[in-house]
C-alpha positions as CSV (number, residue, x, y, z in Angstrom):
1,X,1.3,25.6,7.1
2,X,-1.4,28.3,7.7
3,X,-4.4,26.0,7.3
4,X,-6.7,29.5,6.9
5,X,-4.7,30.3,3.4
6,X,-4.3,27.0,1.7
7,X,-4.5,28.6,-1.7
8,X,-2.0,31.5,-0.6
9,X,0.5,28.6,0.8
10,X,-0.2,26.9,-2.2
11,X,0.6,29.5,-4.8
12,X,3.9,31.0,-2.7
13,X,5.6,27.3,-3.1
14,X,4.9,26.8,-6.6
15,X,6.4,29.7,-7.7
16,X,9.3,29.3,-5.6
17,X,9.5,26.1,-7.7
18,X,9.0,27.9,-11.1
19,X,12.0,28.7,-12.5
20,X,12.6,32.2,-15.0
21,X,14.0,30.1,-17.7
22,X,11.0,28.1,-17.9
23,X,8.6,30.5,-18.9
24,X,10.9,32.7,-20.7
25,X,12.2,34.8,-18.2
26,X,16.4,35.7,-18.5
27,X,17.7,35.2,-14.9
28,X,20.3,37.4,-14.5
29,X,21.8,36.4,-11.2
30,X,20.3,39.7,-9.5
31,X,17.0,37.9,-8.3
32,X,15.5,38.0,-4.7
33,X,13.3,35.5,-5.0
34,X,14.0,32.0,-5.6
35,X,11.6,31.4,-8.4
36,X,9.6,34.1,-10.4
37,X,8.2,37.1,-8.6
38,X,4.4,37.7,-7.8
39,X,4.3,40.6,-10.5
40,X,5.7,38.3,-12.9
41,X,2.9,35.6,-12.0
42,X,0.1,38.2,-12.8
43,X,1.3,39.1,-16.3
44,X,1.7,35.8,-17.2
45,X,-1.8,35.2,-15.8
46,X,-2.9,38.0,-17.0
47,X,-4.1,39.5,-14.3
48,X,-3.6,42.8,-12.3
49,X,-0.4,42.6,-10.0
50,X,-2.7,43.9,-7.2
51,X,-5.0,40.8,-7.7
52,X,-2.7,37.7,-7.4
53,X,-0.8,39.5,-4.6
54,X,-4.4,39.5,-2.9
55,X,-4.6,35.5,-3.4
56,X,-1.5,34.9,-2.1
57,X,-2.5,36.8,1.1
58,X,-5.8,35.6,1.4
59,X,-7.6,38.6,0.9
60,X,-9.2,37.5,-2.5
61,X,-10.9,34.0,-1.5
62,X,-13.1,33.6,-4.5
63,X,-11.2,32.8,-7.8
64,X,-12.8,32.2,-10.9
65,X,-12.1,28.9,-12.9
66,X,-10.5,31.4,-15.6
67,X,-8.3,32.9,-13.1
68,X,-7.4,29.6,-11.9
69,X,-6.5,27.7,-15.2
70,X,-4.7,31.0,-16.1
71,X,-2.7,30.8,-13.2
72,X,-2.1,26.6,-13.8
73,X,-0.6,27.4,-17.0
74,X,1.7,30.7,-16.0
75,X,3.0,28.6,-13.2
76,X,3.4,25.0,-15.6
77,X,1.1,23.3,-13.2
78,X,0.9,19.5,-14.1
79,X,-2.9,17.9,-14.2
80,X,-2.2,16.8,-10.7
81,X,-0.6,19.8,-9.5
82,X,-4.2,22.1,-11.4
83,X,-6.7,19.7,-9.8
84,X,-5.0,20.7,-6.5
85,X,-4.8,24.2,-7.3
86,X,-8.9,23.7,-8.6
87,X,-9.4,22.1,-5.0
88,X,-8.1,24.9,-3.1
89,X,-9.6,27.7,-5.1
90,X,-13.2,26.1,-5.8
91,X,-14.0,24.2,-2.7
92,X,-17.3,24.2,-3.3
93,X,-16.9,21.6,-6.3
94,X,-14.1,19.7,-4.7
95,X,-16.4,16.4,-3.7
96,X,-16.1,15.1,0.3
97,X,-14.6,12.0,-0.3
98,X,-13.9,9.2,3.1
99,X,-10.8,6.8,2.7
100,X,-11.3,3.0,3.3
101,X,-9.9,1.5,6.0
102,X,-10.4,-2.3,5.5
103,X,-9.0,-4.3,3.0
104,X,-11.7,-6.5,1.1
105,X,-11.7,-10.4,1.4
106,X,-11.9,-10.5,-2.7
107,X,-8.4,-8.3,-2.6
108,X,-7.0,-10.3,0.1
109,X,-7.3,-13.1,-2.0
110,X,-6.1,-11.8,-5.1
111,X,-2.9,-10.6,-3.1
112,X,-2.5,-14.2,-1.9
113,X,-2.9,-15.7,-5.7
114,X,0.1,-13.5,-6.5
115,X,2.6,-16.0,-5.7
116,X,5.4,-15.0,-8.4
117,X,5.5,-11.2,-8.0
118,X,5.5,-8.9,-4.5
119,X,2.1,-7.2,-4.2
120,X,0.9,-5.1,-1.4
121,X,-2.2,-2.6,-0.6
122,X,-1.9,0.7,1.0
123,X,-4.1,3.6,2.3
124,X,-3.9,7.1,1.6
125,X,-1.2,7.8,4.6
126,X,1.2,4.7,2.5
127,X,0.4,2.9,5.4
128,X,0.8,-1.4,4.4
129,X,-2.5,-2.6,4.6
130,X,-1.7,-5.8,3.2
131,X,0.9,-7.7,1.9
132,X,1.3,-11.2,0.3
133,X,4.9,-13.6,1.0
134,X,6.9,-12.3,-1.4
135,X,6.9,-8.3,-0.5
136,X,7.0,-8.9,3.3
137,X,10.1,-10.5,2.5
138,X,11.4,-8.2,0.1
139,X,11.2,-5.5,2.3
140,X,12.4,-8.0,6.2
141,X,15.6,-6.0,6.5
142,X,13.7,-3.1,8.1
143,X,12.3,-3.0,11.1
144,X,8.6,-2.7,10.9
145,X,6.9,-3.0,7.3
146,X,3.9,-0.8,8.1
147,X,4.5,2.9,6.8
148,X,6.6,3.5,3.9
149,X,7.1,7.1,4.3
150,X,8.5,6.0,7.9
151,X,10.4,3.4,6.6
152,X,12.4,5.7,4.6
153,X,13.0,8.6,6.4
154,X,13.1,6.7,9.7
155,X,14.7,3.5,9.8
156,X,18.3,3.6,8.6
157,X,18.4,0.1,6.8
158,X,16.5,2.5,3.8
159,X,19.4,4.3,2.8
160,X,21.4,0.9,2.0
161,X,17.7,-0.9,0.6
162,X,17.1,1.8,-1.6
163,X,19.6,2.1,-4.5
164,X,18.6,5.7,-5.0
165,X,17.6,6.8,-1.8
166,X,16.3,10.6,-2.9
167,X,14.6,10.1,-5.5
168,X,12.6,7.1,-3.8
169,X,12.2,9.9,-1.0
170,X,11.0,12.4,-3.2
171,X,8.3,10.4,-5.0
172,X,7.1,9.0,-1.6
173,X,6.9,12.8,-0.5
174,X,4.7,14.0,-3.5
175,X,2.3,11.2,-3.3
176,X,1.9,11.8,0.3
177,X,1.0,15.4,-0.8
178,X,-1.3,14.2,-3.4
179,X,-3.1,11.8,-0.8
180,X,-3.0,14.4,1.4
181,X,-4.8,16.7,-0.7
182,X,-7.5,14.5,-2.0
183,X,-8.0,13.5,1.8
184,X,-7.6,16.9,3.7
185,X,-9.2,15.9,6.8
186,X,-7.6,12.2,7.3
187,X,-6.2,12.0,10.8
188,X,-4.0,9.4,9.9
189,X,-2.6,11.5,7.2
190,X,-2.0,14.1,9.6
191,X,-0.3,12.0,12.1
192,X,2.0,10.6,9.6
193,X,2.9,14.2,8.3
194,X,3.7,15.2,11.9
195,X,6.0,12.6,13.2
196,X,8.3,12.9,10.1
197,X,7.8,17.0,10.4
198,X,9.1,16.5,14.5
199,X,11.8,13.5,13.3
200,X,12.9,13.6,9.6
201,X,15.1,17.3,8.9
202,X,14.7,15.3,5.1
203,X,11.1,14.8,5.2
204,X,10.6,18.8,6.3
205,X,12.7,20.3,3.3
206,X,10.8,18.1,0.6
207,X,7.4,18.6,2.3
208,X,8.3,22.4,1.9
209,X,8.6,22.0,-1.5
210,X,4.4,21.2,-1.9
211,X,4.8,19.2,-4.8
212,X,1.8,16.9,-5.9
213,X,2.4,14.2,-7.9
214,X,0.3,11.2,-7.3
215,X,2.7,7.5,-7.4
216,X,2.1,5.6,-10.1
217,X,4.6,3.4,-12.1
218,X,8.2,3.7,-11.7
219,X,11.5,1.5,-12.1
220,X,12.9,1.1,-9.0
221,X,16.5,-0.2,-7.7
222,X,17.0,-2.0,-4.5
223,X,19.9,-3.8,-2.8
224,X,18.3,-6.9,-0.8
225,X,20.7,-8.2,1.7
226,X,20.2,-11.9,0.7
227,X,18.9,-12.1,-3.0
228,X,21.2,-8.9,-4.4
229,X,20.4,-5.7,-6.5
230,X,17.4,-6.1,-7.7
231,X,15.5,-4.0,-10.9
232,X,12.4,-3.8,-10.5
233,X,9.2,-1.9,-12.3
234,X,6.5,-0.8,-9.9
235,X,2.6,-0.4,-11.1
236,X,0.1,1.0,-8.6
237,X,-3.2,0.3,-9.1
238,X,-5.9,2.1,-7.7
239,X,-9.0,-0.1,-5.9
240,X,-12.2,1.9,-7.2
241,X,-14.2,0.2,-4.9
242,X,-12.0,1.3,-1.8
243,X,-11.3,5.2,-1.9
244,X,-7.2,5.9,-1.2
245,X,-6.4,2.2,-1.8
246,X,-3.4,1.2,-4.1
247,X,-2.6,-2.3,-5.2
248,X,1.4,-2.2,-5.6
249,X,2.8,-4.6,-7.8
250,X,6.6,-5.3,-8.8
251,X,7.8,-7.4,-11.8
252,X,11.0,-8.1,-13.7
253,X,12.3,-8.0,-16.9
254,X,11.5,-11.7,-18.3
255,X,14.7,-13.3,-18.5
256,X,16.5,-10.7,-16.1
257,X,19.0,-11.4,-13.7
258,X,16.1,-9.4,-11.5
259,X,13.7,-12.0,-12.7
260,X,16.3,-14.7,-11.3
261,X,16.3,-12.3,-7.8
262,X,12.7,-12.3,-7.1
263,X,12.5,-16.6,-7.7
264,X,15.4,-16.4,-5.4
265,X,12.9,-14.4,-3.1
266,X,10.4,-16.5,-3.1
267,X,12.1,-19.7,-2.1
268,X,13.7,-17.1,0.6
269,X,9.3,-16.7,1.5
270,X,8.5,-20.2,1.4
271,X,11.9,-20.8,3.6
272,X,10.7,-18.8,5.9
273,X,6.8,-19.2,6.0
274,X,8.0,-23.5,6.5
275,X,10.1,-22.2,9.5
276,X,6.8,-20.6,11.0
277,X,4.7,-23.0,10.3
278,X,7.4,-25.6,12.7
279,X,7.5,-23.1,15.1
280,X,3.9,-22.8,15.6
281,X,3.6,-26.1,15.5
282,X,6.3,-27.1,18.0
283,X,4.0,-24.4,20.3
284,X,0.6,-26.3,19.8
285,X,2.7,-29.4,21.2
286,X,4.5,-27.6,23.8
């Protein structure tokens, strides 16, 4: 992406991504473009064609907060997908914000008090910062448990885990965006972006799409090798005292076969966490 034109970049993919029909428009199978066209754009705006065509290009660099909010609504931008759109086009009020790295002693406990549900942290990248008995061994048929994006476009155990492997790909992909655009300048972030952009064809079409849509409950559907399909409802909590930080939290239904899987998973966790402790202890003596 042409890192001198963020707001051009920006504005090209989202109208890609806006369809005729959705703003009125009859779509009569003659169209060029894959979304609406830039003219089409500036009426709904209601501005001069000459103008928007100028902010895509990056000749116009200096929007006005009514330009912007008229654009946000011609091109049915969500309140993520505006306050992205407000970022790029007022930079100058967009605060300079630094992700955490660490993960707190106070949340390391709490993680460790959650004994009945899985609960992990993770940074701004998705990498797992942390992670209590019950998710590391929800998620021991892959690999490594350390990125989540890599996890799923990387290691090939995901597409059996996930029961729903695009849409769980998807979602991942548009909170990485939304990290990614609250955190501009993270390295890690970057790094991430670019070893799936080099190894994941998957990762580079959705990443194409730019959409921003920041991860925060869902009902998700996996397939663990030993405990079975398991339905699950997904919380993520943000840690206001560590910037980029999410606390991720699965539950069951009360009374749910799912509910059944996950006390199935943690005498899987205890299992194995009594089969460590032997080991390491049959090393001391060794």
């Amino acid at each position: 992406m042409d890192k001198e034109n963020k707001l051009g970049d920006y504005l090209r993919a989202r109208r890609d991504m806006t369809m005729p029909g959705d703003v009125g428009y009859p779509d009569d199978g003659s169209r060029r473009v894959p979304g609406l066209r830039r003219d089409e754009v500036a009426l709904l705006a209601g501005v001069s064609t000459d103008y928007y065509i100028r902010l895509e290009q990056g000749r116009e660099r200096h929007p006005s907060e009514q330009v912007l909010q008229a654009i946000a609504r011609a091109l049915r931008l969500d309140d993520a997908a505006a306050a992205h759109l407000f970022r790029l086009g007022l930079p100058a009020l967009a605060p300079s914000v630094a992700p955490a790295t660490a993960v707190s002693p106070h949340l390391l406990r709490l993680l460790d008090s959650m004994s009945d549900v899985p609960a992990f942290v993770v940074g701004p990248s998705q990498d797992v910062l942390a992670a209590n008995a019950l998710a590391q061994e929800l998620y021991s048929g892959f690999a490594r448990y350390d990125n989540l994006l890599r996890m799923i476009f990387l290691d090939p155990y995901a597409r059996d885990f996930h029961g729903d492997w695009d849409k769980a790909a998807r979602i991942a992909v548009n909170n990485l965006r939304a990290s990614s655009a609250r955190f501009p300048d993270d390295e890690r972030i970057a790094r991430v972006i670019g070893e799936l952009s080099v190894r994941s064809p998957a990762f580079t079409t959705l990443w194409a799409r730019y959409e921003i849509r920041p991860r925060t409950q869902e009902d998700k559907h996996f397939r663990h090798p030993q405990v079975g399909e398991l339905h699950l409802h997904f919380e993520a909590l943000a840690v206001t005292s560590a910037p980029g930080q999410h606390l991720s939290v699965y539950s069951a239904e009360p009374g749910s076969a799912s509910s059944d899987g996950l006390v199935l998973l943690r005498r899987l966790a205890e299992q194995r966490a009594a089969r460590n402790t032997v080991s390491e202890e049959g090393d001391l003596h060794s």
